[in-house]
C-alpha positions as CSV (number, residue, x, y, z in Angstrom):
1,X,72.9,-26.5,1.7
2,X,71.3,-23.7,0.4
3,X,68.4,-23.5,-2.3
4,X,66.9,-21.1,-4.6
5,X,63.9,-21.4,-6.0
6,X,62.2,-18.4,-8.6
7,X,59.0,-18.6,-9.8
8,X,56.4,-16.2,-11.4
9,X,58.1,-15.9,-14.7
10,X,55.5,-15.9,-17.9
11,X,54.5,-14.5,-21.5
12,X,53.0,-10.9,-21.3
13,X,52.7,-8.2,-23.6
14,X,54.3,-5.0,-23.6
15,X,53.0,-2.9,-20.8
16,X,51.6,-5.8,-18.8
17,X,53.0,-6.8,-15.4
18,X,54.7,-10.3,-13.8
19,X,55.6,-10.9,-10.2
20,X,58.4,-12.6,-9.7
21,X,59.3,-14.8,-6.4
22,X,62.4,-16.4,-4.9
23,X,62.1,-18.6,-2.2
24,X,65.3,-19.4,-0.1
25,X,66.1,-22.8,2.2
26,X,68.7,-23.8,3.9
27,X,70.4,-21.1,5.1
28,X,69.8,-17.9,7.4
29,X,67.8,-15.5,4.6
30,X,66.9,-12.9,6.7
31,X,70.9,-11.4,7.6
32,X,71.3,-11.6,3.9
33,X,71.2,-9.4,0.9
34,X,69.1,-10.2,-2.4
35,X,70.0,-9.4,-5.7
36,X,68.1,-10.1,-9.2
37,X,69.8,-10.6,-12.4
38,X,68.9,-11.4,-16.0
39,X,70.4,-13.1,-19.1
40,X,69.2,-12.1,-22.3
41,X,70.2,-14.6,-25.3
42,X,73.6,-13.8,-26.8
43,X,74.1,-11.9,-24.0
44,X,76.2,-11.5,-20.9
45,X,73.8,-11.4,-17.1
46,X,73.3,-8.2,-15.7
47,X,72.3,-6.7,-12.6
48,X,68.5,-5.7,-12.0
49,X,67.8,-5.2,-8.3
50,X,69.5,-5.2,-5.0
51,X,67.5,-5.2,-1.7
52,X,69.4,-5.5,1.7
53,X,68.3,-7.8,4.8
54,X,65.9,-5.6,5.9
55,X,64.7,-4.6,2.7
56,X,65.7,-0.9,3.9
57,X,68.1,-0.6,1.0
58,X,67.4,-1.1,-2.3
59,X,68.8,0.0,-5.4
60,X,68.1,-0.3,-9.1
61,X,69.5,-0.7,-12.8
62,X,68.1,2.1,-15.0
63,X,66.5,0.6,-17.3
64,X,64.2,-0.4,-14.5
65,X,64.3,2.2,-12.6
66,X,60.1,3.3,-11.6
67,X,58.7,0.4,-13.4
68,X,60.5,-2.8,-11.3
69,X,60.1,-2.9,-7.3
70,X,62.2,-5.3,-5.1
71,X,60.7,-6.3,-1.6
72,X,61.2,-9.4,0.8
73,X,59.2,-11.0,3.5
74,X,61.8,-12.6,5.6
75,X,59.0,-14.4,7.8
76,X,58.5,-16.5,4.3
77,X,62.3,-16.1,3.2
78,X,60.9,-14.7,0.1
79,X,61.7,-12.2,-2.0
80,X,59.5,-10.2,-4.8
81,X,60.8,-8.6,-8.0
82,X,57.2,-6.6,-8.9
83,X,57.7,-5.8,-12.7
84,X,55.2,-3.2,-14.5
85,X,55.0,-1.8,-17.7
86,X,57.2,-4.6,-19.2
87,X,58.8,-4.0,-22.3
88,X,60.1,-6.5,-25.2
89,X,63.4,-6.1,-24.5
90,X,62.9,-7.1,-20.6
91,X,62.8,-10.7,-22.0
92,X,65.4,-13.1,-20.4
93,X,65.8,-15.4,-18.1
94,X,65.6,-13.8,-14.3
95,X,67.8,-14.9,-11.4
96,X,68.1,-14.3,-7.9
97,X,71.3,-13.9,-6.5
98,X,71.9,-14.5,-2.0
99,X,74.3,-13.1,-0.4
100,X,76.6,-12.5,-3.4
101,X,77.3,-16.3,-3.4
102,X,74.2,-18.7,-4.2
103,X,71.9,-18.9,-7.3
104,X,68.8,-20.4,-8.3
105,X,67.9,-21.8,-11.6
106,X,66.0,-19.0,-13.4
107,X,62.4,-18.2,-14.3
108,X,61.7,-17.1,-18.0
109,X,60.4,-13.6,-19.0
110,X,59.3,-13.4,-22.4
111,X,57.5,-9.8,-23.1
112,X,55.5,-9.2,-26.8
113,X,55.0,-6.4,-28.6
């Protein structure tokens, strides 16, 4: 059975930074793509990140684009989302997303102006 777990979420101001974690069990992490997503209230979850299995392909939503950076160490079957120069409207709730299939529960991003 496979397992997600994120972590790293927080309360920051604007332009601080979070590092956010997602630790996978259970299944064969390191043939597998990443993705991170995010859920804003009242709105719909959209993409964030993508990093393939060897972390040699990864690929961005604009808003993020130079401020986010998504990495894995597959020896830990771990994968980062390294967020600077947050904003206020990067608050939601961050998933990750393996292999197009599994989730985990969500970490909480809430950024203050």
């Amino acid at each position: 059975q496979v397992q997600l777990v994120e972590s790293g979420g927080g309360s920051v101001q604007a332009g601080g930074s979070l590092r956010l974690s997602c630790v996978a069990t259970g299944r064969t992490f390191k043939s597998s793509g990443v993705d991170w997503f995010r859920q804003a209230p009242g709105k719909d979850r959209e993409f964030v990140a993508y990093i393939n299995w060897s972390g040699g392909v990864t690929s961005y939503t604009d808003s993020v684009q130079g401020r986010f950076t998504i990495s894995r160490d597959n020896a830990k079957n771990t994968v980062y989302l390294q967020m600077n120069s947050l904003k206020p409207e990067d608050t939601a709730v961050y998933y990750c997303r393996l292999d197009r299939a599994y989730w985990g529960q969500g970490t909480q991003v809430t950024v203050s102006s």
